[in-house]
TORVEXMI-40295 format. One record per atom (N, C-alpha, C): chain; residue in one letter; atom name; x, y, z. Coordinates in steps of 0.05 Angstrom, whole numbers. Example, Ala and Ser with C-alpha at 12.3 -4.5 7.8 and 13.67 -1.06 7.14 Angstrom:
BEGIN
> A,A,N,264,-114,156
> A,A,CA,246,-90,156
> A,A,C,264,-66,156
> A,S,N,257,-45,142
> A,S,CA,273,-21,143
> A,S,C,258,1,157
% end
This chain:
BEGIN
> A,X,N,-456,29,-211
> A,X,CA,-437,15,-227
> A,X,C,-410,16,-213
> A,X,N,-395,-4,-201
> A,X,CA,-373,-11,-197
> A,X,C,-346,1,-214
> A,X,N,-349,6,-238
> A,X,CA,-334,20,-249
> A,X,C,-329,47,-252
> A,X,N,-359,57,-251
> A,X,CA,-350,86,-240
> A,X,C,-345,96,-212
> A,X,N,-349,90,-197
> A,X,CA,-343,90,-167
> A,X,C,-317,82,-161
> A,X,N,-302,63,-179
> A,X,CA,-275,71,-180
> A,X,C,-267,90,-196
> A,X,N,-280,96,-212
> A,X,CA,-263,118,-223
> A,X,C,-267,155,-218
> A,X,N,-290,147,-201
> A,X,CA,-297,171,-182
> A,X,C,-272,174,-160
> A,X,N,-270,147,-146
> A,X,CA,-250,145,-125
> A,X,C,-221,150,-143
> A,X,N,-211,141,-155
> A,X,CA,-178,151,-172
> A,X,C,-191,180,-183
> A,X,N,-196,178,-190
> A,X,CA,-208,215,-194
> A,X,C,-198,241,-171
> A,X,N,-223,230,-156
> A,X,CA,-219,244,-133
> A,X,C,-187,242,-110
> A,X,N,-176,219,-117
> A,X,CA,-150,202,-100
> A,X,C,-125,238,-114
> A,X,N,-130,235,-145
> A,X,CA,-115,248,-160
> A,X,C,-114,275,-151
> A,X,N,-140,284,-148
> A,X,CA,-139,309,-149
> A,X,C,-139,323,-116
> A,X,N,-141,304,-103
> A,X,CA,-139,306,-64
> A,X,C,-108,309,-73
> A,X,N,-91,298,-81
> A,X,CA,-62,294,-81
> A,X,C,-49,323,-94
> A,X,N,-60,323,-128
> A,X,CA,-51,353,-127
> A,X,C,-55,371,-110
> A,X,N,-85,374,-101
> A,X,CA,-80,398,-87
> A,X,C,-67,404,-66
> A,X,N,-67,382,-51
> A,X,CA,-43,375,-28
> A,X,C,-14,392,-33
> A,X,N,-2,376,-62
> A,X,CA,19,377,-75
> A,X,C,32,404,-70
> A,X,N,7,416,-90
> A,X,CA,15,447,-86
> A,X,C,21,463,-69
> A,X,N,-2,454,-41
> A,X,CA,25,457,-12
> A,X,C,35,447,-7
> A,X,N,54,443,-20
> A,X,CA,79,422,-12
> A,X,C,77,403,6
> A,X,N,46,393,14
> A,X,CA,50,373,27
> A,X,C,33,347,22
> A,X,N,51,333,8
> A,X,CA,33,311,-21
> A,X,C,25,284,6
> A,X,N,4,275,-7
> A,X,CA,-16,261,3
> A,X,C,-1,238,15
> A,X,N,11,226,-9
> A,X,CA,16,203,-9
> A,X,C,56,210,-26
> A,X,N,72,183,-6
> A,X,CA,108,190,-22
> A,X,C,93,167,-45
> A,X,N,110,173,-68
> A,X,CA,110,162,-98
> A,X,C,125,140,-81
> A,X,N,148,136,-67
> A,X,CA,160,111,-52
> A,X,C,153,86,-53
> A,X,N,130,95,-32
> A,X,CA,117,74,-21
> A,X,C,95,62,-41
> A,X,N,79,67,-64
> A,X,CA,70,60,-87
> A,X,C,78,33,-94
> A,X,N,69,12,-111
> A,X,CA,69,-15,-119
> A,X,C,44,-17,-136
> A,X,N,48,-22,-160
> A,X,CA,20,-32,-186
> A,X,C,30,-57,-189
> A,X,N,7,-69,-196
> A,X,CA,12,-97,-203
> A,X,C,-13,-111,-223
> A,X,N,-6,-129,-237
> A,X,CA,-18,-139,-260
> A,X,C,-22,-169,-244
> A,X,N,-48,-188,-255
> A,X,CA,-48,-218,-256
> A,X,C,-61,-231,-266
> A,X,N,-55,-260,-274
> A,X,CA,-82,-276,-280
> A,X,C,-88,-287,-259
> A,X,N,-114,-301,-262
> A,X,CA,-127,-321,-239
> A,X,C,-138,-344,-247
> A,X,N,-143,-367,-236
> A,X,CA,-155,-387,-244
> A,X,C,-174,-382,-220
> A,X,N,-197,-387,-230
> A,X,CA,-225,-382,-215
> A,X,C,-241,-409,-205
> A,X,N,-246,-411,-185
> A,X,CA,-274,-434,-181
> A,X,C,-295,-420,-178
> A,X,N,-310,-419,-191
> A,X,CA,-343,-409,-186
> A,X,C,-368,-435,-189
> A,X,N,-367,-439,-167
> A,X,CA,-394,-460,-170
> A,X,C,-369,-489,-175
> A,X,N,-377,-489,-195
> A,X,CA,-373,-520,-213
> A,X,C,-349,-513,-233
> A,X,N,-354,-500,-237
> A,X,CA,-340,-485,-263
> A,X,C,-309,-467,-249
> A,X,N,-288,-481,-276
> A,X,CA,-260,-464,-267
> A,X,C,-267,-442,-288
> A,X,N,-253,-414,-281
> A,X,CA,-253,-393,-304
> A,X,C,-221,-383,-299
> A,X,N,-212,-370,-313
> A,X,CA,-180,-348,-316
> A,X,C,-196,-331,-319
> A,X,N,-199,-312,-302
> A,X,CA,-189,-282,-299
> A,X,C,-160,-264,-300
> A,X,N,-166,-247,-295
> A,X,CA,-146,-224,-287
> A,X,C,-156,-202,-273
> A,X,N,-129,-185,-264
> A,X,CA,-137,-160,-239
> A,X,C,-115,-152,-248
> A,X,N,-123,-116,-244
> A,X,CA,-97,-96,-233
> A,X,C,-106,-91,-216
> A,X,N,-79,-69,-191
> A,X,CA,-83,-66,-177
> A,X,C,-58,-42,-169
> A,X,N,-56,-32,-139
> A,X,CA,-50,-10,-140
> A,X,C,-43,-21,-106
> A,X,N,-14,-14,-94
> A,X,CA,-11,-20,-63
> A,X,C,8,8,-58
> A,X,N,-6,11,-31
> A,X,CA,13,29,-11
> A,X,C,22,26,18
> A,X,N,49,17,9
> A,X,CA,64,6,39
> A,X,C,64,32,69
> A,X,N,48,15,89
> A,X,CA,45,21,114
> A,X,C,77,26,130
> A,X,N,89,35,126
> A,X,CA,119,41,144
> A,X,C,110,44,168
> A,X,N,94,61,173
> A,X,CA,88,72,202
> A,X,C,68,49,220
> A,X,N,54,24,204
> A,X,CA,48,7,212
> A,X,C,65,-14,216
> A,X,N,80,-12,236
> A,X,CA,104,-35,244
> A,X,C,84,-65,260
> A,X,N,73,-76,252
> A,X,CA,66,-103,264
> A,X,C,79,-123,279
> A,X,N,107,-123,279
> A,X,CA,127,-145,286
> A,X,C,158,-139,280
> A,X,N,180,-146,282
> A,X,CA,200,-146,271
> A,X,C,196,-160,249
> A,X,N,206,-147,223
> A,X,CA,210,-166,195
> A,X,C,194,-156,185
> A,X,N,167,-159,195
> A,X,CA,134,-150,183
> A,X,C,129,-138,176
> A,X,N,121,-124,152
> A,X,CA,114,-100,131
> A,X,C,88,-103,131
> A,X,N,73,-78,126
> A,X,CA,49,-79,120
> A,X,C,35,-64,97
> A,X,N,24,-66,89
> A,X,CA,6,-44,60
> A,X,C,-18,-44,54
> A,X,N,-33,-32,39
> A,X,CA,-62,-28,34
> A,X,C,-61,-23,9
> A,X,N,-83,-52,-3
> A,X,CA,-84,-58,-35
> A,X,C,-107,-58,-52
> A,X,N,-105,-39,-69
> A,X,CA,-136,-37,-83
> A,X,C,-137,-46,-99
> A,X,N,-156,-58,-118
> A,X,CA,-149,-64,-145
> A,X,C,-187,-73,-159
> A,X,N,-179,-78,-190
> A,X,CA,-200,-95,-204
> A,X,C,-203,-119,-214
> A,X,N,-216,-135,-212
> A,X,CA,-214,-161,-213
> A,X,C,-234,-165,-236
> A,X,N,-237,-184,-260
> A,X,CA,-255,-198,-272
> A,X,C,-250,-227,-268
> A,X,N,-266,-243,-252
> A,X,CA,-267,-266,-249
> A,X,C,-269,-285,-266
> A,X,N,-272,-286,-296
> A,X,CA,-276,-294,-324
> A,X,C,-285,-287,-345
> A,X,N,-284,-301,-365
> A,X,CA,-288,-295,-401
> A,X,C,-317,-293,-408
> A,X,N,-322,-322,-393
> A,X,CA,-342,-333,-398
> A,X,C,-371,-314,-374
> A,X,N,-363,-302,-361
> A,X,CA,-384,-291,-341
> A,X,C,-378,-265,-338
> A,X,N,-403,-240,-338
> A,X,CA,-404,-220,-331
> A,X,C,-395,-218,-300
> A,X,N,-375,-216,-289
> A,X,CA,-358,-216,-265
> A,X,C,-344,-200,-260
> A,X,N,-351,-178,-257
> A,X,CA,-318,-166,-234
> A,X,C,-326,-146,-210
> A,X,N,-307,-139,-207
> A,X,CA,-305,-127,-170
> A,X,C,-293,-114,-161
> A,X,N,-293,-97,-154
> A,X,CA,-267,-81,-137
> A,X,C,-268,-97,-106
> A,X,N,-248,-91,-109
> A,X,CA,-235,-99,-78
> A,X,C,-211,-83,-61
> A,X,N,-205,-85,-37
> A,X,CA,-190,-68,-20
> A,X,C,-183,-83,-3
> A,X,N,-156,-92,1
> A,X,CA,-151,-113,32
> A,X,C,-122,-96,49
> A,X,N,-116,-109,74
> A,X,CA,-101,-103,85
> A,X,C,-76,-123,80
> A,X,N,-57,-125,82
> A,X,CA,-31,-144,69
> A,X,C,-5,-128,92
> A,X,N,5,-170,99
> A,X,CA,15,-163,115
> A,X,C,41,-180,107
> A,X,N,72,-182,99
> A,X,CA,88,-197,94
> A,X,C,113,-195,108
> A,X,N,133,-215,99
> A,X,CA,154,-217,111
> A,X,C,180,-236,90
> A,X,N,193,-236,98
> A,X,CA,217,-252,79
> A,X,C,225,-274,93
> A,X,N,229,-288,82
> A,X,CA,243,-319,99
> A,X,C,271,-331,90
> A,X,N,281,-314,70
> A,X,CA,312,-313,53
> A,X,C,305,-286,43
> A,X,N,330,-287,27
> A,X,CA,344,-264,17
> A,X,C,318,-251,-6
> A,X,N,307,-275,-25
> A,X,CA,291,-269,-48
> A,X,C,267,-279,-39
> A,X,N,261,-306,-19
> A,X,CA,231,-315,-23
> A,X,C,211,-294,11
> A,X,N,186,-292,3
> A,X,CA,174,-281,17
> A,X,C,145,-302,27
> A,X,N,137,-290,47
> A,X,CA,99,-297,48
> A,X,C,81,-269,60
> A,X,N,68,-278,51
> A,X,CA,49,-251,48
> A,X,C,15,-260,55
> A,X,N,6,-242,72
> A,X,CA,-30,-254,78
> A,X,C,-52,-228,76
> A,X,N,-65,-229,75
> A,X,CA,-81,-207,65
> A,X,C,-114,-225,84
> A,X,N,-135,-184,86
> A,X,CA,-161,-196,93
> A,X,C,-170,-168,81
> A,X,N,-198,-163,72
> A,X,CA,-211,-147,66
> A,X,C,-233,-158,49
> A,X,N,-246,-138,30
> A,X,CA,-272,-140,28
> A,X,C,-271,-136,-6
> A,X,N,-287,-151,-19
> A,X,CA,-292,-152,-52
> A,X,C,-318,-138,-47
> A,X,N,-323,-118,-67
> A,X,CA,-348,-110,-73
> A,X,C,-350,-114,-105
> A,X,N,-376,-130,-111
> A,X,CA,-372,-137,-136
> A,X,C,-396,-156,-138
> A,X,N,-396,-179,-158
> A,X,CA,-405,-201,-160
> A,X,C,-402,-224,-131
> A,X,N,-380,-218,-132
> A,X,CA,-373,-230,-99
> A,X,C,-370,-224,-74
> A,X,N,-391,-208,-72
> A,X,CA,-387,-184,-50
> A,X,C,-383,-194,-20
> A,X,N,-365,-179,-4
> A,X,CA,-362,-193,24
> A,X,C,-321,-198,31
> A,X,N,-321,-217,52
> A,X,CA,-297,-220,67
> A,X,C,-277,-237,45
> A,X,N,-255,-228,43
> A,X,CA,-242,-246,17
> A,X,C,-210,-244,43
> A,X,N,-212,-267,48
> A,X,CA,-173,-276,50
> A,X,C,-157,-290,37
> A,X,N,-139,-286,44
> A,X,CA,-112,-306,32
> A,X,C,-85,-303,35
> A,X,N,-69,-327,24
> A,X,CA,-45,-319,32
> A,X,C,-29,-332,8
> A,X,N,-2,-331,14
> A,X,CA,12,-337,-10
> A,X,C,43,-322,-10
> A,X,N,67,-328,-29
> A,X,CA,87,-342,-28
> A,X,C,102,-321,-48
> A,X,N,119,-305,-40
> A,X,CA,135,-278,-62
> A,X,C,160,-283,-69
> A,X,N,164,-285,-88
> A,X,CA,197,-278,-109
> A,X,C,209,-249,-111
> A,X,N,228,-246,-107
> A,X,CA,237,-222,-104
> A,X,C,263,-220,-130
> A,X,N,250,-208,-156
> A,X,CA,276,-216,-179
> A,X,C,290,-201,-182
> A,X,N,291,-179,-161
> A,X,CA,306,-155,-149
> A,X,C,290,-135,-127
> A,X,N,296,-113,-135
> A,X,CA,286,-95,-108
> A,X,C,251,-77,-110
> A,X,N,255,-76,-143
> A,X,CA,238,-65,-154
> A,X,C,211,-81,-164
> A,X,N,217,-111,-171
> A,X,CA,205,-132,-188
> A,X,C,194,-151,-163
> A,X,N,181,-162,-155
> A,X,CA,166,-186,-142
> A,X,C,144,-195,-162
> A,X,N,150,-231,-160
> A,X,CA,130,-253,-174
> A,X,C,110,-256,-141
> A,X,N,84,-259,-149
> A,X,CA,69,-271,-125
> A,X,C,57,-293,-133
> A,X,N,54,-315,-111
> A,X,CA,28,-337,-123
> A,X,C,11,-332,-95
> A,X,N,-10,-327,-93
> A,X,CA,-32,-329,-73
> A,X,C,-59,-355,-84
> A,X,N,-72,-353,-59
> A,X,CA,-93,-368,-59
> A,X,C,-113,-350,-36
> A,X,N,-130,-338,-54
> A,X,CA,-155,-320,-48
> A,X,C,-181,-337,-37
> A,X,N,-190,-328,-22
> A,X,CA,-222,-337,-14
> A,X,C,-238,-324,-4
> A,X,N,-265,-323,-24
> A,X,CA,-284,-303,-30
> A,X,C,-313,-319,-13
> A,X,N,-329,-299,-15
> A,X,CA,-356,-314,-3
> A,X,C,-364,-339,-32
> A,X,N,-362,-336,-55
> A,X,CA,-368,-352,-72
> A,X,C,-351,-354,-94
> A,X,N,-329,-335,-101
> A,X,CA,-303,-348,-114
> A,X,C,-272,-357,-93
> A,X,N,-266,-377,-103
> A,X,CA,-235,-379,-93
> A,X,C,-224,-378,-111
> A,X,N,-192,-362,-114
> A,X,CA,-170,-370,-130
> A,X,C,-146,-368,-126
> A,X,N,-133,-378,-145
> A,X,CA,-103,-383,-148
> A,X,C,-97,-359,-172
> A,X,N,-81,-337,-157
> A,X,CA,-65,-312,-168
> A,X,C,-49,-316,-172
> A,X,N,-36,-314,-190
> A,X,CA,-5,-304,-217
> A,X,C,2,-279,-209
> A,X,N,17,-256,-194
> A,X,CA,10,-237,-195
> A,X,C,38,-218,-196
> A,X,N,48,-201,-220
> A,X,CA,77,-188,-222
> A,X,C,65,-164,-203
> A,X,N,88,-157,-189
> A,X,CA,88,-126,-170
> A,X,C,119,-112,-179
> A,X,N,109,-86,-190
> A,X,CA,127,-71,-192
> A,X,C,125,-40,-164
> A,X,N,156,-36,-166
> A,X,CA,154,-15,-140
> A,X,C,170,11,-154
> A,X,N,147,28,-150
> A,X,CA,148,51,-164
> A,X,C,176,66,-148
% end
């Protein structure tokens, strides 16, 4: 089950980190952290569905790709619709940049395990409504879903 295997993995994520903690030398900075909420409009087959996903990102600092270029690693849950027993965990790599002061683009590749199991990319277009808040719109592509993401990012 997909559901417990994430929650084996945040389980185990949790308790790798306390014990770290306690020697003072924590896993992961609270910093670098980003959750995020979304809907989706889904194509499956023939059929459009709205979903939603949370999710969970940790910015790569030490992964410098380019001047400008940020990088991070993003986990999250996805249910692909109402109407269909669908969802998935997924894990991708994300790579962005700014092009003004507030608008961004952002591309991602990694892997859905799920109903849609396999190579999922995309890319897509960030609002910045301060330092802490980003709006995203992406466009995802799955071995057998594509979609269009709604997606708020807060930075812990």
């Amino acid at each position: 089950n997909q559901l417990a295997a994430l929650g084996f993995a945040l389980f185990t994520g949790v308790f790798v980190t306390a014990a770290l903690a306690e020697e003072h030398k924590p896993l992961l900075n609270k910093d670098k952290i980003s959750i995020g909420a979304g809907l989706s409009r889904n194509s499956v087959g023939r059929n459009d569905e709205t979903g939603f996903q949370f999710f969970a990102a940790y910015d790569l600092t030490q992964v410098n790709v380019m001047d400008g270029v940020k990088s991070s690693v993003e986990a999250g849950l996805m249910d692909y619709g109402y109407s269909r027993d669908s969802t998935g965990i997924w894990g991708t790599y994300v790579v962005n940049g700014m092009m003004t002061e507030k608008l961004g683009w952002l591309a991602r590749i990694g892997l859905d395990i799920g109903d849609d199991s396999g190579l999922m990319i995309g890319a897509g277009v960030s609002y910045a409504t301060d330092e802490n808040l980003v709006l995203r719109g992406e466009y995802v592509i799955r071995d057998e879903v594509d979609s269009l993401q709604f997606n708020l990012v807060i930075h812990l």
